[in-house]
N, C-alpha and C positions, 0 to 999 in steps of 0.2 A: 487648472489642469495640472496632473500630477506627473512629473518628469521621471527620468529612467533613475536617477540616481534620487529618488527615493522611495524605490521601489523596497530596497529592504527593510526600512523602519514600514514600511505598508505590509509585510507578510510576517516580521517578528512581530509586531503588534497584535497580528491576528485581525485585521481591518475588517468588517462587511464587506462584500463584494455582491454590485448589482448584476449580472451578465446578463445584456438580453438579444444575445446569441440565440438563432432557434436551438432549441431541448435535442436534433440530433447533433450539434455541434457542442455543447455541453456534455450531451454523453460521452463522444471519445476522448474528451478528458477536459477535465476541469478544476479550480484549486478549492483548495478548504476554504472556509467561511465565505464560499461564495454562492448564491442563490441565483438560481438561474429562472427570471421573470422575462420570456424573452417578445419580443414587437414582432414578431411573425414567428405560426407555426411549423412545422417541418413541412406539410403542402403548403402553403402560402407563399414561405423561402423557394420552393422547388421551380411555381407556377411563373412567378416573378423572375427569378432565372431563367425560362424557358422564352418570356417574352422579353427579357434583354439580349440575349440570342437573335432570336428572330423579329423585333423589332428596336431594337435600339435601348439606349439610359433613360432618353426622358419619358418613353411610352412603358418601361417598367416604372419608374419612380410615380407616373398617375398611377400606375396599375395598385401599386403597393398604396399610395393614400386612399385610393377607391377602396381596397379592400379594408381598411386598418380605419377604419370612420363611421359616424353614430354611434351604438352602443356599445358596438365592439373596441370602439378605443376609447369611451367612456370607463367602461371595464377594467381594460388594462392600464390606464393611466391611475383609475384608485388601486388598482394591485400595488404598481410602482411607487405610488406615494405612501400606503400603507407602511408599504417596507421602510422605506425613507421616515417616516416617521418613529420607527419602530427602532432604525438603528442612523439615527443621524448622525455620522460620522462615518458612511461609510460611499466608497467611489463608483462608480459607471463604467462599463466600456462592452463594448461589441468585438469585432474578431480583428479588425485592425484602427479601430476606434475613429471611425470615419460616421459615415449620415446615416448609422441606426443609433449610435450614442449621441450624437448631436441631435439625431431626431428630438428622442426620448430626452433628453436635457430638457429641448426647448420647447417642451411641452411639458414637462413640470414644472419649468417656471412660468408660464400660465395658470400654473396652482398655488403657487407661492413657493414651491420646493427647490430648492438649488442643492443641486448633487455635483460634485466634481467629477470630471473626464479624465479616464488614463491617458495618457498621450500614446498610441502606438497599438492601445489597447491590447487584446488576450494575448497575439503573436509578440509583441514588445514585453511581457509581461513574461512569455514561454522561453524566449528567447533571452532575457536576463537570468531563467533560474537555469538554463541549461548551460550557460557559461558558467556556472558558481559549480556544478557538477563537473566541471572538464578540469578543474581551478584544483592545481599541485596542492596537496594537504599531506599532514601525520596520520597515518592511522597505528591501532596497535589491534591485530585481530586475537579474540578469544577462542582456540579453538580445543576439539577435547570428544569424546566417543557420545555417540548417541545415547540421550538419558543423562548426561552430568550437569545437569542444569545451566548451559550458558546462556539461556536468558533470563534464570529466574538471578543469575547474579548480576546481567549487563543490569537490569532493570533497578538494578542498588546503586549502581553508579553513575556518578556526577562525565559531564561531557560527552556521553556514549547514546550513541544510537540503534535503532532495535533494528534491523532493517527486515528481519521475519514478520515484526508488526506493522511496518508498512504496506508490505507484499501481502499484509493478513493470510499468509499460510506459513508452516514450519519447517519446511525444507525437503520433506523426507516422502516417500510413499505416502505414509502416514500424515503427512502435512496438512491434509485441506481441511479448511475451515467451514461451518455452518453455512457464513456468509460470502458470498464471494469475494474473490480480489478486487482490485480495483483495474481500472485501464490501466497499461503499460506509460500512457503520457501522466496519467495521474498519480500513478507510481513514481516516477522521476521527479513530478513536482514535488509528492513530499519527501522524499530525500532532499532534496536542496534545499526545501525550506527549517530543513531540520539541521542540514550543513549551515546554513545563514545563522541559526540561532545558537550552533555550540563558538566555543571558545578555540580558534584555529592558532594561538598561541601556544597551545597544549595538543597532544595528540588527542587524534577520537579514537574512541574504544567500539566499535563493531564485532561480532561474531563472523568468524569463519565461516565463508559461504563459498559455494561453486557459482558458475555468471550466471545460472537461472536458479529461481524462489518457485518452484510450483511453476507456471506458464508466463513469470515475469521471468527478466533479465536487469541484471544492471549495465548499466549505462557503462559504455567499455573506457572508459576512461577513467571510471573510478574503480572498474572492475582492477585494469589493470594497477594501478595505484595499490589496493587491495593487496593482489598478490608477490609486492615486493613489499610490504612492510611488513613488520616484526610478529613474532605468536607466543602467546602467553599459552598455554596447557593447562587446561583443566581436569581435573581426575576424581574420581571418585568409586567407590565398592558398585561391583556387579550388584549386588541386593539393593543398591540404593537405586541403581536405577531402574530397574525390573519396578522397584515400588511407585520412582515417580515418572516412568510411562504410563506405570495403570491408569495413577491417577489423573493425568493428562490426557490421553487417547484412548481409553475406555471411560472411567466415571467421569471428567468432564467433556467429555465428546457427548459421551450421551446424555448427560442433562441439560445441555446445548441443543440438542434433536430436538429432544421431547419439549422442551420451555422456548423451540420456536414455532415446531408442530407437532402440536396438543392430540391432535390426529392420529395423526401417523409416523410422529417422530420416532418409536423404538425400531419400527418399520427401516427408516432410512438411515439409522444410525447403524440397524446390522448392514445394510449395505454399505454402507462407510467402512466399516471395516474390513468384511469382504473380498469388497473390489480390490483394497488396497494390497489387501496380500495379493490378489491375482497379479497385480503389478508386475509384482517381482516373483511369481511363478517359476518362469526361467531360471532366473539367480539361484535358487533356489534348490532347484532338480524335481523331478515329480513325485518321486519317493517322499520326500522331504515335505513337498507342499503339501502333498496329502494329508499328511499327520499333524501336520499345523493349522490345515483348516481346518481336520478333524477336532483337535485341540478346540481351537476357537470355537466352533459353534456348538460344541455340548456346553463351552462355558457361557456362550452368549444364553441357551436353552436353560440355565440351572443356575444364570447370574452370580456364575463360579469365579470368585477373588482367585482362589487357587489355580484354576484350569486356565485363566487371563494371562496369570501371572508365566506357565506353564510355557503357552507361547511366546510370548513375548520375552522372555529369557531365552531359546533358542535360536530366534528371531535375530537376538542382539550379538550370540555366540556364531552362528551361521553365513550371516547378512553381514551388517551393521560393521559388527567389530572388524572381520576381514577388509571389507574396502575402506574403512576411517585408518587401518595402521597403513594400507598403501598408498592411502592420501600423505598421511603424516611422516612417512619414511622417504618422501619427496620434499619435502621442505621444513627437514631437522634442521636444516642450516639457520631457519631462520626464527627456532624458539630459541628465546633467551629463559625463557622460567617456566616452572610445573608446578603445580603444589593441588591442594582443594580449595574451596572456593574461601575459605577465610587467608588464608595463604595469597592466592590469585589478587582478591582484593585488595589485600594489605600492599602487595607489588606495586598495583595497580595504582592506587593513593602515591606511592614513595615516587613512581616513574612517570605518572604524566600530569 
């Protein structure tokens, strides 16, 4: 059985993880490399609950062998040992690691299969990475105008974390991704599992973020952390970035649409865009949006680089740039350097 203190060599390693938690308790959140083969379904969990209520522990626990017996846990026992074979080296545990992980233990080893048990299981396991997020650290945030690439430069450097790529969205109206986010608990775990594996001798290096990514939040402890530590400035030519929005939120948005639905991806990639301006409609004034959405969909209708580029330059002159200098005219106290990204990085190498 595997103890709390070493639980970190268990998540820096990237260990297998068997969960056989039912699939709704897995959905609201659960860690990487962990598969979720669970010993009852989400009716089965519900029914079994229902008659430990109203009949007691031992008239659920027949009720759950009654249902979990002959083929059907013939079935899932080679699910479980498949896996087990598949990645032998990897641990067990249910939601506080009590009589579904000991179940399923001791019924692989009737197969010959011996899997180790977390101690504390998922909640022991939740609860050590949510400590290591509350846990005093250096940060140095990268921050700098929409379009100056601060993740194509985090993503060059050593001990820095993406935290836009956790949240799989980029911050902005514009932010959402193809795919969805993840849960807000599955969000937090991989932050911490990410904090576990840099080096806290050295600062980490994060991008400047507000406390919500799209419909996630950070975790306020590191949020606050965040917003007393130092900012490095990143800068760059309006041309530059006009050119790497296009090709980020127009041509790779849209070949993200279409190369995941073949369908009707062009379809839902103009309402990606769209909607987004509607967003920020407001911000904007009606005059303004008008001619911006007009802008955008003759360019969407003529797969105009030029007419793309057209909005998305006023976008950044109107929108963008306005409230990133009223961000940033709030806490000049707390940049020490500016430069562009070869600049930024070289800092960056000298100072953490």
């Amino acid at each position: 059985m595997i103890s709390k203190e070493q639980f970190k060599n268990l998540f820096t390693a990237q260990t297998p993880l068997l969960d056989v938690r039912a699939p709704c308790e897995f959905v609201q959140g659960a860690f990487p490399y962990a598969t979720n083969l669970p010993l009852l379904t989400d009716e089965e969990r519900h029914n079994i609950g229902l008659c430990y209520k109203q009949k007691g522990q031992d008239e659920a626990i027949n009720l759950g062998h009654k249902i979990v017996s002959g083929e059907v846990k013939e079935q899932r026992i080679k699910a479980w040992k498949n896996y087990c074979l598949e990645n032998p080296n990897a641990y067990l545990y249910c939601f506080r690691g009590g009589m579904r992980s000991h179940l399923v233990q001791s019924w692989l080893k009737d197969v010959e299969i011996d899997i180790p048990l977390i101690e504390g299981g998922y909640k022991a396991l939740r609860s050590f990475l949510l400590e290591e997020v509350a846990k005093p650290i250096d940060l140095i945030r990268i921050s700098g105008q929409t379009g100056v690439g601060k993740t194509d430069l985090l993503l060059t450097l050593t001990n820095a974390i993406d935290l836009e790529g956790l949240a799989n969205h980029r911050g902005s109206a514009f932010g959402g991704n193809v795919s969805n986010q993840p849960t807000q608990i599955a969000f937090e775990n991989l932050l911490a599992i990410d904090l576990l594996k840099s080096n806290k001798e050295k600062p980490i290096i994060v991008e400047d973020e507000g406390r919500y990514i799209g419909r996630l939040n950070l975790p306020l402890a590191f949020f606050d952390t965040m917003k007393e530590s130092p900012v490095v400035l990143l800068t760059s030519s309006h041309e530059e970035r006009v050119d790497r929005i296009y090709l980020d939120y127009v041509v790779g948005q849209r070949n993200s649409y279409i190369e995941k639905f073949p369908q009707n991806g062009e379809q839902l990639f103009e309402e990606f865009l769209t909607s987004a301006l509607k967003r920020i409609q407001k911000r904007l004034g009606g005059e303004r949006y008008a001619r911006l959405s007009a802008l955008m969909n003759q360019g969407i209708i003529e797969s105009s680089e030029t007419l793309h580029k057209q909005w998305i330059s006023d976008i950044l002159v109107y929108y963008y740039d306005p409230m990133y200098q009223y961000q940033i005219d709030n806490k000049m106290e707390k940049v020490q350097f500016t430069g562009n990204a070869l600049e930024v990085a070289e800092y960056l190498k000298r100072h953490s």
